[in-house]
Kinemage of the C-alpha trace (Angstrom):
@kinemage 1
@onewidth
@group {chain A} dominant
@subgroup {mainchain}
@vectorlist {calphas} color= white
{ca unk a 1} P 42.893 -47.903 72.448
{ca unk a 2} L 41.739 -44.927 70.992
{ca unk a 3} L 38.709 -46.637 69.279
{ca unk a 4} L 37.243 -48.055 72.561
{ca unk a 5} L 37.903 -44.350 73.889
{ca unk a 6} L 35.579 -43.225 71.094
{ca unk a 7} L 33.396 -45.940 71.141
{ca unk a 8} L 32.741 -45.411 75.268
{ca unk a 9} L 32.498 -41.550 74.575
{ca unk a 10} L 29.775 -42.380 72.071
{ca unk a 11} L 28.027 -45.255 74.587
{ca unk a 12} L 28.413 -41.980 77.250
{ca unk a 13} L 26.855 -39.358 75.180
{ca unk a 14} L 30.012 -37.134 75.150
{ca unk a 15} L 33.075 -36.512 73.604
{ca unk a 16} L 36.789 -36.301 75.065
{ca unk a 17} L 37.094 -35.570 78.054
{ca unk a 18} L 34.171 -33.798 77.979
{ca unk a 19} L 31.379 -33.597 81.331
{ca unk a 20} L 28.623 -36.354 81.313
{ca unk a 21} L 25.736 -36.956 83.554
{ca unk a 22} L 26.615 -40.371 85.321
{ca unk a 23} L 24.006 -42.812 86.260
{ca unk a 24} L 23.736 -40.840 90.008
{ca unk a 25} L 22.849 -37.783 88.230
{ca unk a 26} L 26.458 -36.607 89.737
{ca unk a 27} L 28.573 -34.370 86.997
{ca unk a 28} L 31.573 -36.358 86.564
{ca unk a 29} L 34.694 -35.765 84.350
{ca unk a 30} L 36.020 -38.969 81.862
{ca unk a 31} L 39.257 -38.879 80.727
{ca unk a 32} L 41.267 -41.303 79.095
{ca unk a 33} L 45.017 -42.719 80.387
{ca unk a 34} L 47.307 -43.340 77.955
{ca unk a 35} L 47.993 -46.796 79.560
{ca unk a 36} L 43.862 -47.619 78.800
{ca unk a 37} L 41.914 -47.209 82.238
{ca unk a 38} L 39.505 -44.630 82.249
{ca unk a 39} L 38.144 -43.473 85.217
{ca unk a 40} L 34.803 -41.456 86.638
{ca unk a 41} L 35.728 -38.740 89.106
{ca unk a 42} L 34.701 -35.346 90.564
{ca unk a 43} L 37.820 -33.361 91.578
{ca unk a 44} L 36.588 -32.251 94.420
{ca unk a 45} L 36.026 -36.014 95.548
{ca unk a 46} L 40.176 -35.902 96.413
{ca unk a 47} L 40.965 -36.840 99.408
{ca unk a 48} L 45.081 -37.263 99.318
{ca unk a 49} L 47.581 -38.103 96.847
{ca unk a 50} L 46.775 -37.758 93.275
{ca unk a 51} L 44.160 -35.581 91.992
{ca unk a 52} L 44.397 -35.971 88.298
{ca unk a 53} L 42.836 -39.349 86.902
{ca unk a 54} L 44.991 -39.531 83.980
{ca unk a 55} L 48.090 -40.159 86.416
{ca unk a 56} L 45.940 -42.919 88.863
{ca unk a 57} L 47.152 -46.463 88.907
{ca unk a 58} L 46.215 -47.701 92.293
{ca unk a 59} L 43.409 -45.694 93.770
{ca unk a 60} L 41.326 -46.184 96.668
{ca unk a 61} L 38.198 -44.594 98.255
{ca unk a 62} L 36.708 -43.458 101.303
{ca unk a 63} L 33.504 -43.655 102.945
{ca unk a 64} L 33.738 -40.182 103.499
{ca unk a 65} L 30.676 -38.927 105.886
{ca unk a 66} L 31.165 -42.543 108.407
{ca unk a 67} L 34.826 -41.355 108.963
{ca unk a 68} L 33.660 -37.676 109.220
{ca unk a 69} L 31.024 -38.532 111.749
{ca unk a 70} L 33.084 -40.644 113.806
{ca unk a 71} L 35.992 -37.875 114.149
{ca unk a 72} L 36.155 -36.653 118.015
{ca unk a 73} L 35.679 -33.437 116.793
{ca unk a 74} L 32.354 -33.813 115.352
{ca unk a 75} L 31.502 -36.456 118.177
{ca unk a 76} L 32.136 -33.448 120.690
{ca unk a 77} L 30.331 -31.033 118.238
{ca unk a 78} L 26.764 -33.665 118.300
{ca unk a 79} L 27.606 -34.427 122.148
{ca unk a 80} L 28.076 -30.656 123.457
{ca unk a 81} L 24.851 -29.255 120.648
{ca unk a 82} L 27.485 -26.517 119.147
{ca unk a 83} L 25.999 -25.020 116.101
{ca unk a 84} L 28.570 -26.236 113.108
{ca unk a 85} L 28.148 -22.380 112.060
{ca unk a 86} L 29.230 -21.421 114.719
{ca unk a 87} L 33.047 -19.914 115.814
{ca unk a 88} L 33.789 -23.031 117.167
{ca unk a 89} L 31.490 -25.324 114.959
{ca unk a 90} L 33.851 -24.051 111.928
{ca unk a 91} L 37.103 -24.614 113.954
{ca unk a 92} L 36.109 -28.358 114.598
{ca unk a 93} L 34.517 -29.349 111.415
{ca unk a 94} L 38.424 -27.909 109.823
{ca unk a 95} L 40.159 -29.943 112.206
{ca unk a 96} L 38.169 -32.966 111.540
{ca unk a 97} L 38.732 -32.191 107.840
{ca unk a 98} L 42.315 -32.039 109.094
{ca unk a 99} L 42.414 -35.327 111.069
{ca unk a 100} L 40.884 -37.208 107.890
{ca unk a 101} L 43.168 -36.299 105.838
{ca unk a 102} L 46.488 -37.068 107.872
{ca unk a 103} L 44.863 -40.056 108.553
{ca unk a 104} L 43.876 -40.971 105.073
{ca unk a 105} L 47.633 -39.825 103.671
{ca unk a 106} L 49.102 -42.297 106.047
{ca unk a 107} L 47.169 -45.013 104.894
{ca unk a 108} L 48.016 -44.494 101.541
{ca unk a 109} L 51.201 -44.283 101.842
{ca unk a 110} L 51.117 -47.064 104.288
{ca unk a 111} L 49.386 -49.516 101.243
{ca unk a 112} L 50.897 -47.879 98.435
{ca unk a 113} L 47.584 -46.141 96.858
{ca unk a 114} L 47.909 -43.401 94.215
{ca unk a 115} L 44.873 -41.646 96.066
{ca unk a 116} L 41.980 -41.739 98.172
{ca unk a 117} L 38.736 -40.342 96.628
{ca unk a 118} L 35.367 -40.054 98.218
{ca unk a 119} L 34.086 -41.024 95.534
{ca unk a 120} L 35.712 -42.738 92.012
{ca unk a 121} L 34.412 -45.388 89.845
{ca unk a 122} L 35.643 -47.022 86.217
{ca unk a 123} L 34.299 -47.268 83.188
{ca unk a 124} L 34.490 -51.080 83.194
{ca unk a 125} L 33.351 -51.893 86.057
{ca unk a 126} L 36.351 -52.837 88.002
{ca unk a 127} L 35.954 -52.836 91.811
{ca unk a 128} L 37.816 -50.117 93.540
{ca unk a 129} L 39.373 -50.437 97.186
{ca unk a 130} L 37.643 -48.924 100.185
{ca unk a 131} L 39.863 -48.388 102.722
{ca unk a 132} L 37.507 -47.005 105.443
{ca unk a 133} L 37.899 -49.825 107.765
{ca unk a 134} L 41.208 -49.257 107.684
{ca unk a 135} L 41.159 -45.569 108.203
{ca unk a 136} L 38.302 -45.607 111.130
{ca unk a 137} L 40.691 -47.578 114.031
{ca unk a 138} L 43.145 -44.662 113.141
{ca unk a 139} L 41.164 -41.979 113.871
């Protein structure tokens, strides 16, 4: 196990758990689970549950700007023309922030996911769960 660590840090260009460019040009972080999967993540790509990658088992993620834009909140913010700097702008966008994540703990604790991540990929490929469609009828 720790081989194929070192040999993907090598294929990656980096070393640990070191930051690496990924193929979207996005900064990620790669680190290593004792139990073997390594996964790509941002932190700030947490949505609920677990935020460290070294603890994920059974992740899931999120199509994160469909749900945002389909919250009432920003519906009534596009509908009504308010200015998202605005007083009231801020006050909405935070509650649809809000309502996501409510929304997106329930359904993870509903299916039994570790997390929801906006975005979250592994290093071999292995497909990971979007659970958008189940999130959006919640909303």
């Amino acid at each position: 196990m720790k081989y194929r660590a070192q040999i993907l840090a090598a294929l990656l260009g980096i070393l640990g758990g070191a930051a690496c460019a990924t193929p979207e040009g996005l900064h990620a972080e790669l680190i290593e689970n004792d139990a073997g999967p390594v996964w790509i993540v941002k932190p700030e790509d947490s949505i609920c549950g677990l935020d460290d990658p070294r603890m994920l088992s059974a992740p899931a993620k999120l199509q994160y700007d469909r749900i945002y834009r389909a919250t009432p909140e920003v519906r009534r913010m596009e509908k009504e023309g308010i200015d998202p700097a605005s007083a009231t702008g801020i006050l909405l966008r935070q509650q649809a922030q809000d309502r996501i994540y409510r929304t997106c703990e329930f359904v993870r604790e509903r299916d039994g996911y570790c997390s929801i991540w906006k975005a979250i990929r592994h290093v071999d490929g292995r497909q990971v769960p979007d659970v958008t469609d189940k999130v959006l009828p919640i909303l």
